[in-house]
N, C-alpha and C positions, 0 to 999 in steps of 0.2 A: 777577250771576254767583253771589254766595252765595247767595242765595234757589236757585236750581238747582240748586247742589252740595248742601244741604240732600237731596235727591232723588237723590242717587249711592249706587250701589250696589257693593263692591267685588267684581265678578262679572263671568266676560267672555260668560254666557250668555245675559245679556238685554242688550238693545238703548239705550243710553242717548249723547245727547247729547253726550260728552267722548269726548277721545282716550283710548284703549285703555293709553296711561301716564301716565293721569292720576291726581292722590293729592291728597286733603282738605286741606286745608290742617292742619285740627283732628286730622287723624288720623295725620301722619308723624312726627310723633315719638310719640307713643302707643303705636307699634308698634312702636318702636326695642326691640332684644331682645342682651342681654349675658352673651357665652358661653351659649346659649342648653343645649345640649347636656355642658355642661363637667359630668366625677364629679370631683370631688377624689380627689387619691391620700392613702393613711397611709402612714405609713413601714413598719409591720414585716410588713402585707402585700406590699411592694415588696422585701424583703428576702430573703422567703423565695421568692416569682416568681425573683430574681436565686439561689434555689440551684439550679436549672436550668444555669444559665451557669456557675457556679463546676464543680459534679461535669464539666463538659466540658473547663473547663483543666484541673481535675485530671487529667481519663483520658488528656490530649495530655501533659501533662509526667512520669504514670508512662509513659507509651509511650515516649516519649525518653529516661527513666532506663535502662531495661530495655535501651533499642538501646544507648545508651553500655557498659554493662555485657557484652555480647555481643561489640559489637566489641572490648572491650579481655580477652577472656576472660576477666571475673571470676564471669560466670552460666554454666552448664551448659546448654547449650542443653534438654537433655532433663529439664531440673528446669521449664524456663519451659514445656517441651511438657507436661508433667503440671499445671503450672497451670493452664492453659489449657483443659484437658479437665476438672479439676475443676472450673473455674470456670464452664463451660457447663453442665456437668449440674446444678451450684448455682443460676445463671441460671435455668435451664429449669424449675426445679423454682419456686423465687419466681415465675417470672412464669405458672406453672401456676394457684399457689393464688392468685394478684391477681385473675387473670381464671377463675376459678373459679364466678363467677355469669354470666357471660357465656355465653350460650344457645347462641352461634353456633359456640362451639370444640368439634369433637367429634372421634372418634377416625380419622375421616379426615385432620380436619387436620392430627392431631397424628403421624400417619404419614408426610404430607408434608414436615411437620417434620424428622423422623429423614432420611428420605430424600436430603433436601436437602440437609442437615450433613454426611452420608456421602459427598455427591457432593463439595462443596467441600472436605472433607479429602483426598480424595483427587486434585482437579484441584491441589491445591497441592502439595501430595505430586509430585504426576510433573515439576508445573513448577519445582521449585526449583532445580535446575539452571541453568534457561533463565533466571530471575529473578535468578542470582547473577553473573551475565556481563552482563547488560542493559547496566548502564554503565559496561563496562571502560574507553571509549575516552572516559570523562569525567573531568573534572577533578572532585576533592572540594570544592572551592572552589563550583564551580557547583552538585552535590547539594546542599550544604547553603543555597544559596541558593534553590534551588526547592523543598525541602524546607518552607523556613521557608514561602516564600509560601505553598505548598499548605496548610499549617496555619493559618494565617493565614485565607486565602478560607473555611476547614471549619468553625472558628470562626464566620467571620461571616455565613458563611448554615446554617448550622444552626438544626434547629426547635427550639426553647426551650417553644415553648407545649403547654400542660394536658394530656392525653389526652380525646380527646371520644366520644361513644357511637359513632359512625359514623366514622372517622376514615381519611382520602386520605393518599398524600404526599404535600408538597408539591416541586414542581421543586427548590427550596432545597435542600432537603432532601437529595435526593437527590445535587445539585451537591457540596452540602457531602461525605458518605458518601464519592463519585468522590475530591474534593480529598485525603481523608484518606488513602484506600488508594492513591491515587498515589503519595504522599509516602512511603507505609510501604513501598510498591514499591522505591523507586529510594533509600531507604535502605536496605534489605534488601539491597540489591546491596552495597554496601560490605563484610557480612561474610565472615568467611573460610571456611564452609565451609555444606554447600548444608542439612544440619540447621539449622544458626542461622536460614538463612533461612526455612527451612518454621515455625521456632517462633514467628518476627519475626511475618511475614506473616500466620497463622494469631490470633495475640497480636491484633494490627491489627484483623482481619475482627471477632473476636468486642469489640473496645472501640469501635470503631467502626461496626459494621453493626449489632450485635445488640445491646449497652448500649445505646444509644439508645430500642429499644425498650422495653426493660425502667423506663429515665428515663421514660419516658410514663407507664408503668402504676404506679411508682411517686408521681407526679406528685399521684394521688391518693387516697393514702392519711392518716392522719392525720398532722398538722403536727410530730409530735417524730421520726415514722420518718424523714420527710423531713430535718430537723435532723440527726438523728443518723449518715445515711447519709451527707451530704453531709462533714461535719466527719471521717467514717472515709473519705473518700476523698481529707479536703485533706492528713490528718497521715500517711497513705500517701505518697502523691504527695512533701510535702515530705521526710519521713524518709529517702525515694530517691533526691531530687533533694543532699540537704544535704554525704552524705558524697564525692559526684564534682564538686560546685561552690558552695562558701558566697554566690558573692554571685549566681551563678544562683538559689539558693534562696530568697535574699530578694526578687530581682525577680519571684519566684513568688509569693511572699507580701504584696507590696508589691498587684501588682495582683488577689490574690482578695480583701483586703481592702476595696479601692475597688470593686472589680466587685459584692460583696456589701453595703458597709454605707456606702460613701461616694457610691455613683452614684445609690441610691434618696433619702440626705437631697437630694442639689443635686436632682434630681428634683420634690422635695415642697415645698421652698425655691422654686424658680423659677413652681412653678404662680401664684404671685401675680402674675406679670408677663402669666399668657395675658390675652387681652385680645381677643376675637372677640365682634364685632359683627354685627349679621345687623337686618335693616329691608325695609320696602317696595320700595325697588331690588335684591335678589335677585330670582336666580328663582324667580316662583311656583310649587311643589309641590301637584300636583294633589292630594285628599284625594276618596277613593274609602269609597261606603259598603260 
């Protein structure tokens, strides 16, 4: 029989003697192959991927500062409404010059743009009425318990990754987006009068529908804008959070910490444990010239 298998070929095109799952003797562990596919990670490349997820808690915990602030009357709703409008035209203008070499945006699009914004200002505008009644006939016990969830779910399927030349959304994505302006909905209800709500909501759309995008295009820019934007959004976030709850603020701080510097080392730490093997009993992958 070894004389024969001297004469095997590991091929299932020609015609040979042996069963179709037969293996050399000499040749199974030869081929034995260890994490075949495995990159190793660094840490400070994992760190800076992870300011992605950080600027997202940030923009949920000033969103939450801001609602606190509303409901308890200590913000003018109509100071958070001129925020808002400047912050879009500022947005808009950033993520103008980011995508500035990009061929495909011309001044069609950029009319749609306008267009679009005009319309959502104003379908909030008529709805804030209808939005500050939604859930009169709820218990505040349960808003803020679907509230959290909804945050919660927006966080975790939100898209975190790079901006790419051609880029889809993905369903996440968009699940996420839904989770957030739910949540900002039926908070919104809680305030006392239908301006708060149009600022709330409006507030919402553009941290949540529109930041996002602008995170993408920021995504790729050079690595200190990235630093820098991220770190102005955490001492934002916390300086809002600090003076309506100290030790909310730290469990704000507790977890952008790990999110950002302690979840990439167990990350880089653990990779010694992968341990994938791959051999002649997988399935064969055909290789096409």
């Amino acid at each position: 029989m070894s004389s024969e298998a001297d004469g095997w070929n590991k091929v299932l095109w020609e015609r040979q003697p042996f069963p179709d799952n037969y293996i050399h003797p000499h040749s199974f562990l030869s081929s034995l192959r260890r994490n075949p596919n495995f990159k190793p990670y660094t840490y400070w490349p994992l760190v800076l991927l992870c300011c992605a997820i950080t600027q997202h808690l940030a923009t949920i915990f000033t969103f939450l500062a801001v609602f606190v602030r509303l409901k308890e009357r200590w913000l003018d709703a109509r100071v958070l409404l001129w925020v808002s409008i400047v912050s879009f035209f500022g947005g808009y203008a950033m993520y103008e010059i980011l995508s500035y070499s990009n061929p495909v945006r011309d001044a069609f699009t950029r009319s749609n743009t306008i267009k679009s914004s005009l319309l959502v200002f104003l379908a909030l505008m008529g709805l804030s009425p209808v939005l500050r009644t939604l859930t009169a006939a709820t218990s505040s016990d349960s808003i803020w318990a679907l509230s959290a969830c909804l945050f919660f779910l927006n966080a975790l399927l939100a898209d975190y990754s790079s901006m790419k030349p051609v880029r889809q959304e993905r369903l996440t994505s968009v699940l996420s987006m839904n989770a957030a302006i739910s949540s900002s909905v039926v908070l919104a209800s809680r305030l006392p009068d239908d301006l708060a709500v149009f600022a709330l909501v409006l507030f919402a759309v553009q941290l949540f529908a529109l930041f996002p995008i602008l995170r993408h295009q920021l995504q790729v820019t050079p690595q200190v804008a990235q630093i820098l934007f991220t770190l102005t959004l955490c001492v934002l976030s916390f300086a809002l959070t600090l003076p309506l709850s100290v030790s909310v603020a730290y469990i704000y701080a507790g977890i952008s910490i790990t999110v950002t510097f302690v979840a990439p080392g167990v990350l880089v730490w653990a990779q010694k444990y992968k341990n994938e093997i791959r051999g002649p009993w997988d399935v064969a992958v055909p290789r096409l010239n």
